[in-house]
C-alpha positions as CSV (number, residue, x, y, z in Angstrom):
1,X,6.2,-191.4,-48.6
2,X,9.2,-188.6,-48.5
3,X,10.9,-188.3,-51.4
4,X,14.1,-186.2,-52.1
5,X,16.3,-186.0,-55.3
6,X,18.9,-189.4,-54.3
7,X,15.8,-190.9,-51.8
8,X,12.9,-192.3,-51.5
9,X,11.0,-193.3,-48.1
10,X,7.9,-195.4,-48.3
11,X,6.4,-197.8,-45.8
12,X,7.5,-201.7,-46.5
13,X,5.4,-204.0,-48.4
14,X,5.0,-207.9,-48.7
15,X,7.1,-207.4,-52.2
16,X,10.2,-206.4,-49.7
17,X,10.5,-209.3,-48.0
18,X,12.8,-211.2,-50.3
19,X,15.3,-208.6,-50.2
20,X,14.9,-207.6,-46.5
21,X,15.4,-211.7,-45.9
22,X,19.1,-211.2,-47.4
23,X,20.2,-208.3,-44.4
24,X,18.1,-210.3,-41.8
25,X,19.1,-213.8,-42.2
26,X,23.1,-212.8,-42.6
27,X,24.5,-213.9,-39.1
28,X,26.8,-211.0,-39.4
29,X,24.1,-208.0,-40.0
30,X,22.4,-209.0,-37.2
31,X,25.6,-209.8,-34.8
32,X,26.0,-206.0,-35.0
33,X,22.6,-205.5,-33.7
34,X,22.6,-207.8,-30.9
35,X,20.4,-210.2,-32.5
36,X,19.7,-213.1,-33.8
37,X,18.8,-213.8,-37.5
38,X,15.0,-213.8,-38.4
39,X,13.1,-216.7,-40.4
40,X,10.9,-215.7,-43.0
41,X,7.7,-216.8,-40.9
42,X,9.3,-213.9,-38.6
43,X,9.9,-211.2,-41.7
44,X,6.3,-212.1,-43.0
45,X,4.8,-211.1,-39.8
């Protein structure tokens, strides 16, 4: 984990997935990657 004053970096955990689900299922998010949107089998890889 880093940490700074306005930050905090820690690994993901299964309690993310729900929020993680709202940038990686939106069509647009992942137009500007290239991609196509994940399912939540894929996020709960």
């Amino acid at each position: 984990m880093i940490e700074t004053k306005r930050l905090i970096l820690r690994l993901m955990s299964k309690d993310d997935i729900d929020n993680m689900l709202k940038n990686f299922t939106d069509m647009r998010v992942m137009k500007s990657f290239n991609a196509k949107a994940f399912s939540r089998e894929q996020m709960d890889y």
